[in-house]
C-alpha positions as a Markdown table, in Angstrom:
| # | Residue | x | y | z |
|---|---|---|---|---|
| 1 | Unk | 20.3 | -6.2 | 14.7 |
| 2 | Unk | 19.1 | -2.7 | 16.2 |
| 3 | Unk | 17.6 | -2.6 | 19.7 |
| 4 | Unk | 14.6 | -0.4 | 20.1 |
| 5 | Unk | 15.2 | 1.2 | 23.5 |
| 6 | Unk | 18.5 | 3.4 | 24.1 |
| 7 | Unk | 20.1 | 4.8 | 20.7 |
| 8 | Unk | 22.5 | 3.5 | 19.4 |
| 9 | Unk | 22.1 | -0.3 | 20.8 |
| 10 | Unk | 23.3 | -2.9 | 18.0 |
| 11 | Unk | 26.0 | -4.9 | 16.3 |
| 12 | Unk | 28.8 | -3.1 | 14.1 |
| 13 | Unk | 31.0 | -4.7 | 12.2 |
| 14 | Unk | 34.9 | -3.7 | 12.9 |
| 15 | Unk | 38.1 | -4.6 | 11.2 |
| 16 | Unk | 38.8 | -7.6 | 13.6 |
| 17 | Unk | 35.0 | -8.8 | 14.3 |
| 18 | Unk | 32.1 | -7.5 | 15.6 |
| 19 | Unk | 31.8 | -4.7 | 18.4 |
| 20 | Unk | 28.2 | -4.1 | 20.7 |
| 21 | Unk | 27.6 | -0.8 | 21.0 |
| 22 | Unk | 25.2 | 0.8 | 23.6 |
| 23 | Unk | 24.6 | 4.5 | 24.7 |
| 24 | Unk | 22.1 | 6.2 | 26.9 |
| 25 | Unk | 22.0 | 10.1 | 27.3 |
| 26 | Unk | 24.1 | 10.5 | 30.1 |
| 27 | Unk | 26.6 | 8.5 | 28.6 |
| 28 | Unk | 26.9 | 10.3 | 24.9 |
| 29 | Unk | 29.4 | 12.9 | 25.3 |
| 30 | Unk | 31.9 | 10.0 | 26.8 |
| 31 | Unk | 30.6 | 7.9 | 23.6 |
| 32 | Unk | 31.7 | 10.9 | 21.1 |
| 33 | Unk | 34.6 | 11.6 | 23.0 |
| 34 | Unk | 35.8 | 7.5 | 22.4 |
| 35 | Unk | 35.0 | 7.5 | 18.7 |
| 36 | Unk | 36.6 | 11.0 | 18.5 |
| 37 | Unk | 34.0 | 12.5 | 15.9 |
| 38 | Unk | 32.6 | 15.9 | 16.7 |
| 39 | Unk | 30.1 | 15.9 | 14.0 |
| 40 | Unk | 27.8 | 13.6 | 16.8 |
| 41 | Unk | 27.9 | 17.0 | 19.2 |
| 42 | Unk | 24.8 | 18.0 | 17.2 |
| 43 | Unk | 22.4 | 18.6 | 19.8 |
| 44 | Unk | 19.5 | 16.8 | 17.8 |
| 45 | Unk | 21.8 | 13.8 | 19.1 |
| 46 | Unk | 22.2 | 14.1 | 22.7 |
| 47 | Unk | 18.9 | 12.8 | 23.8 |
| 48 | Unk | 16.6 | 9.8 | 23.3 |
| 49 | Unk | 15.3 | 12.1 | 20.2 |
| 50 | Unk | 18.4 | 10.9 | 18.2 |
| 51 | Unk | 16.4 | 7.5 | 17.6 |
| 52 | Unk | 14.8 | 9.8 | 14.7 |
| 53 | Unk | 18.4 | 10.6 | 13.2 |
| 54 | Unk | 19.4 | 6.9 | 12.3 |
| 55 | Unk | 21.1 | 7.8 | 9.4 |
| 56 | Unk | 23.3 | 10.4 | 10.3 |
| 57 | Unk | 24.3 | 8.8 | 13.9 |
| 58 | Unk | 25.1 | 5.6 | 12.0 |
């Protein structure tokens, strides 16, 4: 289920379950910093523009 507002906004599976993951601008360099991967420190990912890079977000 994907959620057409903020980027990323939807259901991922995890090892356990399910997680709900949701992320506004301001709140993406905490986001990267929780998942720990630096490859989403592109800048074509810090603002609402990142909608257009699905597939290398997800």
């Amino acid at each position: 289920m994907r959620h057409h507002g903020g980027y990323p906004a939807q259901i991922y599976p995890c090892r356990d379950g399910y997680v709900v993951l949701g992320t506004e601008p301001a709140g993406w360099d905490a986001f990267v910093d929780l998942v720990g991967d630096e490859t989403l420190r592109n800048p074509d990912f810090a603002g609402l523009d990142r909608r257009n890079c699905r597939q290398e977000v997800d």
